[in-house]
TORMIDREN-186443 format. One line per field, with one value per residue (C-alpha): chain; residue number from 0; x, z, y. Coordinates in Angstrom, 3 decimals. Last residue first. Layout:
chain	c(A	...)
n	c(NUM	...)
x	c(X	...)
z	c(Z	...)
y	c(Y	...)
***
This chain:
chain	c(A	A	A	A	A	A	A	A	A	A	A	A	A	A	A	A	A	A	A	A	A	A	A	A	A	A	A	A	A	A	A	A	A	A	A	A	A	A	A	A	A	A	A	A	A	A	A	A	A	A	A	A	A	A	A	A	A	A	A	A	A	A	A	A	A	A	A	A	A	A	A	A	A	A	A	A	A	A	A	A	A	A	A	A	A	A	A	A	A)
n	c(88	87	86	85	84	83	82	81	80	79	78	77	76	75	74	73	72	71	70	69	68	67	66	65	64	63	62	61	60	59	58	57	56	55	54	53	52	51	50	49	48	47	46	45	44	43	42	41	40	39	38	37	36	35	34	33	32	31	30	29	28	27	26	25	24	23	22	21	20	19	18	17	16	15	14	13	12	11	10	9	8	7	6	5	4	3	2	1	0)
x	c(-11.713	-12.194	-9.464	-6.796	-7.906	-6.647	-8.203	-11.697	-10.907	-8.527	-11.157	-13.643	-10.151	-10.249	-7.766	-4.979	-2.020	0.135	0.222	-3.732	-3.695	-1.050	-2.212	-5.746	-3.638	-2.231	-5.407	-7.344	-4.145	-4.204	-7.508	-4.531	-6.841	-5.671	-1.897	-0.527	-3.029	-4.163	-0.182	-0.411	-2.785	-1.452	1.149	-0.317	-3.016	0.357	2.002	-1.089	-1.340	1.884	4.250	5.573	8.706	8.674	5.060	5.353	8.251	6.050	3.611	6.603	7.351	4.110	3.817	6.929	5.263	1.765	3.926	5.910	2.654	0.948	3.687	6.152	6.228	4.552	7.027	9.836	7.086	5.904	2.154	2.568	4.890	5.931	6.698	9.220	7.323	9.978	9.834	10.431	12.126)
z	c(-1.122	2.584	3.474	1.875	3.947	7.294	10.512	10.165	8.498	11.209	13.967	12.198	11.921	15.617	18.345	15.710	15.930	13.764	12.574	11.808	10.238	8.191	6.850	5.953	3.873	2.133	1.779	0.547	-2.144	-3.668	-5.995	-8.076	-10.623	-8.365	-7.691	-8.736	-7.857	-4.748	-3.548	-3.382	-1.234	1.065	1.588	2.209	4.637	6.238	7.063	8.884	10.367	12.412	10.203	11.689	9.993	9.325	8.231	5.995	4.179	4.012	2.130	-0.559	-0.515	-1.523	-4.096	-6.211	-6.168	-7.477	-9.896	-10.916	-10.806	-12.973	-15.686	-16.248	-20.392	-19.479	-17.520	-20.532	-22.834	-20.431	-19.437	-16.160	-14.923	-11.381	-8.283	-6.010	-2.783	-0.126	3.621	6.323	9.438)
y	c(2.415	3.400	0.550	2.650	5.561	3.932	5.654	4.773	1.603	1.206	1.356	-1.199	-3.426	-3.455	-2.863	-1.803	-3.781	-1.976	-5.998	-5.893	-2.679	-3.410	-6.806	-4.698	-2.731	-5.478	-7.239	-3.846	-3.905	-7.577	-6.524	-4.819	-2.055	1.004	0.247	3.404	5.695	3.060	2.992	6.477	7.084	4.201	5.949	8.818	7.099	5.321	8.123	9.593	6.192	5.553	4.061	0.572	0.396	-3.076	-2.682	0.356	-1.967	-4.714	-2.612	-1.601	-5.473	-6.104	-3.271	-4.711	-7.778	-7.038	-5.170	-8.265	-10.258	-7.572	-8.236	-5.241	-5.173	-1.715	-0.028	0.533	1.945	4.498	4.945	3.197	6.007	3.976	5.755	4.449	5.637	6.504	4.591	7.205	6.304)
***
């Protein structure tokens, strides 16, 4: 099951009165949607991709990813940072 990417034009009158904490939100539930799903990590390096060219100035996104690794139950965060781009940032 594939989760879709609702991408979001920053630059666009309508999208800038969203507050960060409505964004931070909106990316939270697109992270617990990769969880639910339980992407394996190729999916989740695209994912997470594009989450850090929408998302790049939210501090929250290393913890998201980093909450993915850990449920996808990854031996080792050292091994997901190898295999998780997101946590290469």
């Amino acid at each position: 099951m594939k989760v879709l990417i609702e991408k979001i034009d920053v630059s666009s009158k309508t999208n800038k009165q969203f507050s960060q904490k409505s964004i931070k939100k909106k990316a939270l539930i697109k992270c617990n949607a990769c969880i639910e799903n339980k992407l394996v990590s190729q999916q989740i390096k695209k994912q997470c991709k594009q989450y850090k060219s929408i998302y790049e100035s939210i501090d929250q996104l290393i913890k998201m990813c980093k909450t993915i690794a850990n449920l996808l139950l990854f031996s080792t965060i050292k091994q997901a940072e190898k295999d998780l781009y997101c946590l290469n940032i």
